[in-house]
C-alpha positions as CSV (number, residue, x, y, z in Angstrom):
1,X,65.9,158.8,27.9
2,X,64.1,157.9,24.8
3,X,61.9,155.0,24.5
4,X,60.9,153.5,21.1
5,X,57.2,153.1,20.5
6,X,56.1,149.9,22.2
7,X,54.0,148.8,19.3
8,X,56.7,149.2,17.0
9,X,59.6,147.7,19.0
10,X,56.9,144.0,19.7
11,X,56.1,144.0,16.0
12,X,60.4,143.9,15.2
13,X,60.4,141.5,18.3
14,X,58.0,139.1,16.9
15,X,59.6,139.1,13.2
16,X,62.6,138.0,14.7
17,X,61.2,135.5,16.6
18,X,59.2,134.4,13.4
19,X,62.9,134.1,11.4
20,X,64.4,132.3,14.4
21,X,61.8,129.5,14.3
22,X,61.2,129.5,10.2
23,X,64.9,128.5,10.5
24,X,64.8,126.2,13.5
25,X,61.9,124.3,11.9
26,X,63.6,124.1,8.7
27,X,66.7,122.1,10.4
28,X,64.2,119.7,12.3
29,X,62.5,118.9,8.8
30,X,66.0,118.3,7.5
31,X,66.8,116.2,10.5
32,X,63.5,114.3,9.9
33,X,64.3,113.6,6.3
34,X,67.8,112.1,6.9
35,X,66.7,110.5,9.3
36,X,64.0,108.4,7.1
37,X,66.3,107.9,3.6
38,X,69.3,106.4,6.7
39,X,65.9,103.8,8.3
40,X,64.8,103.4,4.8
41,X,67.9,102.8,3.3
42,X,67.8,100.3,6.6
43,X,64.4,98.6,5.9
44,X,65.4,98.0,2.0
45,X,68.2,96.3,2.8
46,X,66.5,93.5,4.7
47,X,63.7,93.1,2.7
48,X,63.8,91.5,-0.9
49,X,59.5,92.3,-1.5
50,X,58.7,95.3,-2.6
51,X,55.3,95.4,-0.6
52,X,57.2,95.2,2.4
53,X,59.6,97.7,1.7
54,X,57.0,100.4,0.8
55,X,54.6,99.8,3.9
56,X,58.0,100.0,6.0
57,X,58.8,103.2,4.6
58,X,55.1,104.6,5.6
59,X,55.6,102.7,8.9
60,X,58.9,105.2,9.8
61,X,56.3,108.4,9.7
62,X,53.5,106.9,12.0
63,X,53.0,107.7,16.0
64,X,50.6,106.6,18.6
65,X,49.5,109.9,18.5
66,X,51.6,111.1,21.9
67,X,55.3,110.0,20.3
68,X,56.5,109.3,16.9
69,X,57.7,105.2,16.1
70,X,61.4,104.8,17.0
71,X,63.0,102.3,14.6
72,X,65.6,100.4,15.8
73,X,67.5,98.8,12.9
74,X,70.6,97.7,12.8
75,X,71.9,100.1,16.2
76,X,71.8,98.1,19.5
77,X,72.2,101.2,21.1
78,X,68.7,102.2,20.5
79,X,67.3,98.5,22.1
80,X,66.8,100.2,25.6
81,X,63.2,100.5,26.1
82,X,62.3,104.0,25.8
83,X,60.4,105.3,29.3
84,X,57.9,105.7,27.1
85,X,57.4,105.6,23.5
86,X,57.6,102.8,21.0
87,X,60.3,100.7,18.8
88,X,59.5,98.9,15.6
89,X,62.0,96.4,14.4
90,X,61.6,94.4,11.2
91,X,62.8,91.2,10.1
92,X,62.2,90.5,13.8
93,X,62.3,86.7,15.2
94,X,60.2,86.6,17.7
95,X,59.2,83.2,20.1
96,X,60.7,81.4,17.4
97,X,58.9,82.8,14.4
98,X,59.2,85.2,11.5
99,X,57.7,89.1,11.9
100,X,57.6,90.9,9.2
101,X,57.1,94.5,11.5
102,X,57.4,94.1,15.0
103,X,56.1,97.0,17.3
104,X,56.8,97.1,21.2
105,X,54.7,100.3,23.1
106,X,56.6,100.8,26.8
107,X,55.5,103.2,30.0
108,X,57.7,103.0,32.9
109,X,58.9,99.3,32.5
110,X,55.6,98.0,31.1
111,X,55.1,96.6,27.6
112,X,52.7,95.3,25.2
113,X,53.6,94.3,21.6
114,X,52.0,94.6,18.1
115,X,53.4,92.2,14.7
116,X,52.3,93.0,11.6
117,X,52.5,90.2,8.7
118,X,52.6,90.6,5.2
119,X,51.6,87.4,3.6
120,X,51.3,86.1,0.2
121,X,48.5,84.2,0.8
122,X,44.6,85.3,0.4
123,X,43.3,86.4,3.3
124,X,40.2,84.4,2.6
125,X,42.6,81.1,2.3
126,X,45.3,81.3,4.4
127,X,48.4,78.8,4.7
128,X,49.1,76.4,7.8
129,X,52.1,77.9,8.5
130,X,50.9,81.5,8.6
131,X,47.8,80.5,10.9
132,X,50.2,78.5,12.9
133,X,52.7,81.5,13.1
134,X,49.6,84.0,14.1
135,X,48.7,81.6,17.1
136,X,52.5,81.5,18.3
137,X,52.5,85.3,18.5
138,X,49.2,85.6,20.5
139,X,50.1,83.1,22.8
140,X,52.8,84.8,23.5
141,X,51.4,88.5,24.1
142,X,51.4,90.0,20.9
143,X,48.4,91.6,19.5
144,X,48.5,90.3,15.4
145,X,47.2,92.3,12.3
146,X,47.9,90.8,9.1
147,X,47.8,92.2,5.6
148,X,48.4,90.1,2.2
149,X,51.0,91.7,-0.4
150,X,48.6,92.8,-3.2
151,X,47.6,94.8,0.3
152,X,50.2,96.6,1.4
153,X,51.2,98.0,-2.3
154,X,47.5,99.3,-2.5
155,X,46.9,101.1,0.3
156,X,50.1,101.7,2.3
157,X,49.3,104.9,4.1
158,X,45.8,103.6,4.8
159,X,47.3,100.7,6.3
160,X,49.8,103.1,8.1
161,X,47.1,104.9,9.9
162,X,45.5,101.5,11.0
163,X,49.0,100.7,12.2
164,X,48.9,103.7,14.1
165,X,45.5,103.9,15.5
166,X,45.8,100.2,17.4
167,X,49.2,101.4,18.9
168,X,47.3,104.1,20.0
169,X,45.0,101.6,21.8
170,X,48.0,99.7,23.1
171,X,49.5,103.2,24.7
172,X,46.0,103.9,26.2
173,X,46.0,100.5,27.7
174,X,49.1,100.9,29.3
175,X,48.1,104.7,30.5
176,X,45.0,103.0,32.1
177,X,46.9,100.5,33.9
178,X,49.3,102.9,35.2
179,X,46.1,104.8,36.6
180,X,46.8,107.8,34.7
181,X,44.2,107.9,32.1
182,X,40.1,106.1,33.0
183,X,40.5,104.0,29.6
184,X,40.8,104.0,25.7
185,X,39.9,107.3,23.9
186,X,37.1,107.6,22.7
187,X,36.3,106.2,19.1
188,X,32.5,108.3,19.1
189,X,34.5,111.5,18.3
190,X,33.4,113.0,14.8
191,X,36.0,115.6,13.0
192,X,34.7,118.7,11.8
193,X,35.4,118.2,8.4
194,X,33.0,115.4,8.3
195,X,30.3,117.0,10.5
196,X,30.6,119.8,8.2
197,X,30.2,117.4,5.2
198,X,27.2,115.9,6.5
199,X,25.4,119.2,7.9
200,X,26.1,121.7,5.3
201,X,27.3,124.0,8.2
């Protein structure tokens, strides 16, 4: 019996296996789209600003760096708590006051939640009723970060990536507690990029 050169039988192998996945990733990237325009479609409906809308878009592409957000909109199905992983509602009432973004990060029945506010106001001079609304929140276990309008429509994907980085914090917290993990990540951590920037390497 006559057996095909090994070399050139892996290298027809692996093409296939290159085509198989360049298609496979193709349908997860269409998934992914639909998916945003149908949450999108979602968040613009609720919301009359356009500040809030934009930043909401942003907010659907963001993860905690283990798992991606999971917005819940409109589909009560989707209000179990993951086992882990993280929701984000908006337009949320929550103890009786107004959220613009709501966050909630779960591991194995435990929860810690993050509302983000997008205000009118200047953040130097802030209203009553928005301090008094920020108060509420933390007193009732949510960690707060506001941002003002003008904000939100400068710097959405910056904002995103704040977003992103404290529910990072909020999933190492609840890793710690769980014993899995000593404590937060690290924040002394340099990319290359920038170590390459600064040293000329």
């Amino acid at each position: 019996m006559r057996v095909g050169h090994p070399m050139t039988h892996s290298s027809s192998q692996e093409r296939d296996l290159c085509r198989h996945v360049t298609r496979c990733s193709i349908n997860v990237k269409i998934k992914y789209i639909e998916t945003w325009h149908y949450d999108f479609k979602s968040i613009k409906s609720r919301n009359k600003k356009e500040a809030v809308i934009i930043l909401g878009g942003y907010l659907l592409t963001i993860s905690d760096g283990y798992s991606d957000v999971l917005y819940i909109g409109h589909d009560k199905q989707q209000r179990c708590d993951p086992s882990w992983g993280i929701l984000m509602g908006d337009q949320i009432e929550f103890a009786g006051t107004h959220v613009n973004f709501l966050f909630k990060v779960c591991f194995e029945g435990r929860y810690l939640y993050l509302a983000v506010t997008i205000d009118e106001d200047n953040r130097h001079h802030r209203s009553p009723e928005n301090i008094t609304r920020d108060r509420i929140l933390m007193d009732n276990g949510c960690k707060v970060i506001n941002f003002t309008e003008d904000d939100a429509m400068a710097r959405p994907e910056a904002i995103s990536d704040e977003i992103s980085s404290h529910l990072g914090d909020l999933t190492d917290t609840l890793l710690t507690q769980a014993g899995l993990i000593r404590g937060p990540r690290p924040d002394n951590i340099v990319s290359i990029s920038s170590m390459v920037n600064t040293h000329n390497i």
